[in-house]
N, C-alpha and C positions, 0 to 999 in steps of 0.2 A: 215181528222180529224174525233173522236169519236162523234154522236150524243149523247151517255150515257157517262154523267158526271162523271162518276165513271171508266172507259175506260180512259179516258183522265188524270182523275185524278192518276192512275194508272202509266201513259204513263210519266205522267211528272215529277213526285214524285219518280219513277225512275229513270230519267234524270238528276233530284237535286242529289240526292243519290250519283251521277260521277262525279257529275261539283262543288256540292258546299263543300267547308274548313271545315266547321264545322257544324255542327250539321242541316241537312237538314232537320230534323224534326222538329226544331225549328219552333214555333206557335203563334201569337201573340194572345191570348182571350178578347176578350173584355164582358165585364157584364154591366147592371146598379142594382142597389140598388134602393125598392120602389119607393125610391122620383124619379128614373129618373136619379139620377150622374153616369156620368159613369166611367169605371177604366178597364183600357188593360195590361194586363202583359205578360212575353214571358214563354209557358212551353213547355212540348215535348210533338209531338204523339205518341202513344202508340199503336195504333190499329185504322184500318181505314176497311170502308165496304161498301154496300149500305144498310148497317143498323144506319152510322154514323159516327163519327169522337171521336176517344175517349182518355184521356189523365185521367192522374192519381194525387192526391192529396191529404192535410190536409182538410178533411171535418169540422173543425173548421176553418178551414180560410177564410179572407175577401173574398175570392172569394167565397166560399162557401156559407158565409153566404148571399153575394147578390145573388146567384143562387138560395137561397133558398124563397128569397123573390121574385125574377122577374127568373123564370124558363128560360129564353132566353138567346141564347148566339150568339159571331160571331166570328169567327178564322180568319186568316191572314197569309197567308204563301208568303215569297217575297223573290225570290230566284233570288239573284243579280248577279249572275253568268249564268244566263238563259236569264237576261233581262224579269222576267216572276213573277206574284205573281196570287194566288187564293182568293177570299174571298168567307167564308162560312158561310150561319144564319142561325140560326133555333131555337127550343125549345132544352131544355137540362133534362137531365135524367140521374139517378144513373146508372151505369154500373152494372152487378149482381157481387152477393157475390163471382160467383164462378171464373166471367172474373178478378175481383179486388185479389184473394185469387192467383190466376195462375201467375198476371203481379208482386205482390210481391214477391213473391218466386224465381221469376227470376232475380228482383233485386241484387246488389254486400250488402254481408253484411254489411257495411258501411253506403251503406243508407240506408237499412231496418234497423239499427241504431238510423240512422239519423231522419225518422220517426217518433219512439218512442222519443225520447228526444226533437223535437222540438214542440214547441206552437206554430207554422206560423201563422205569420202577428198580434201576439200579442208584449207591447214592453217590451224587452229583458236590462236588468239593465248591465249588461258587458258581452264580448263575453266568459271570463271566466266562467261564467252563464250558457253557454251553452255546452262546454267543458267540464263540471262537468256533466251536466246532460248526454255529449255521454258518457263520462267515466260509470256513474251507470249506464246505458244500455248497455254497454259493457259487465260489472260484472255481473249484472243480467239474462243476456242469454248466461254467455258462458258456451259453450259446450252440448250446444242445436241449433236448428233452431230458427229463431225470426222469430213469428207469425205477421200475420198482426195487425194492430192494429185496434181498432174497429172504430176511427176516421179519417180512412186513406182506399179511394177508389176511382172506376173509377165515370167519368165523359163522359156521350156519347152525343155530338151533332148529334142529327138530321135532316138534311140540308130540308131545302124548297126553298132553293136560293144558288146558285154556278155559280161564276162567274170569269171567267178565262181572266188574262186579258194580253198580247203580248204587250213586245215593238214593236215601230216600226219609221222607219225614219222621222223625219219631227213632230214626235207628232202626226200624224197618226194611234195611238195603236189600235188593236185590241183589241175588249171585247165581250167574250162569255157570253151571260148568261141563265143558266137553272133554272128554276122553276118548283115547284111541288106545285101540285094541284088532291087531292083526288087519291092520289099514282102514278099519272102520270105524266112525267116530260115532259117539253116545252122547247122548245129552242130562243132563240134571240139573234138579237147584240144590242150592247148601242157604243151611240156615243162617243169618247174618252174624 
């Protein structure tokens, strides 16, 4: 096994990629909001490094808006088909103009659509509501590219804790855990 987290992360994130049905990149985020509530939702990864873990979004959304008040965040990947899940904390930070400008473009026009027309996580009067607004975004950029829009970008976790954790017989699980400390990571186990 990998002493660098990132190795590993690597090794296993490929692994899911072959074993698991749907969407291996699937991510659980978790945030709190000033006071402390917290709130988990499932998005995709987008780009991964040892610069971070990074995922795309409405920079108007609850999520956003509590990122923007408690800059911390933690991921969740649990890959039932491996018997295996990561958990990842760290501080959080805008991804740049140009990595957020790259991941749009590669987008299916559909969602880059989809984008422009929605308010995420504001509430929505009927789904007709919504329908109407992809339809004028439709009209409005066709036969052009659809730009990003200027409320919609990356999100990069940067881990100071990763921790990998192995089923195993009996409840016996394995858990790896790394820690970063003044750019240097550490290893340990914790007990299941």
């Amino acid at each position: 096994m990998s002493d660098d987290p990132f190795t590993l992360f690597d090794s296993w994130y490929a692994e899911a990629k072959q074993s698991e049905p749907n969407d291996p990149n699937a991510v659980a985020l978790a945030t709190a909001d000033a006071g402390g509530r917290p709130s988990v939702r499932m998005v995709l990864l987008k780009g991964h490094g040892p610069d971070g873990f990074v995922i795309y979004t409405n920079r108007e959304s609850r999520k956003a808006g509590e990122l923007a008040a408690n800059p911390q965040g933690a991921l969740l990947f649990h890959w039932k088909s491996l018997r295996r899940q990561i958990r990842i904390e760290g501080p959080v930070s805008w991804a740049t103009d140009e990595e957020s400008d790259a991941y749009f473009a590669s987008r299916g026009r559909d969602s880059q659509l989809g984008a422009w027309a929605s308010e995420q996580s504001r509430p929505l009067e009927s789904r007709e509501t919504f329908e109407q607004r992809f339809a004028e975004m439709t009209a409005k950029f066709e036969g052009q590219d659809v730009p990003r829009p200027p409320h919609w970008g990356g999100y990069r976790v940067t881990p100071t804790r990763i921790e990998f954790w192995q089923d195993r017989a009996h409840r016996l699980h394995e858990r790896r855990l790394f820690t970063r400390q003044d750019g240097a990571w550490s290893e340990g186990l914790l007990f299941p």
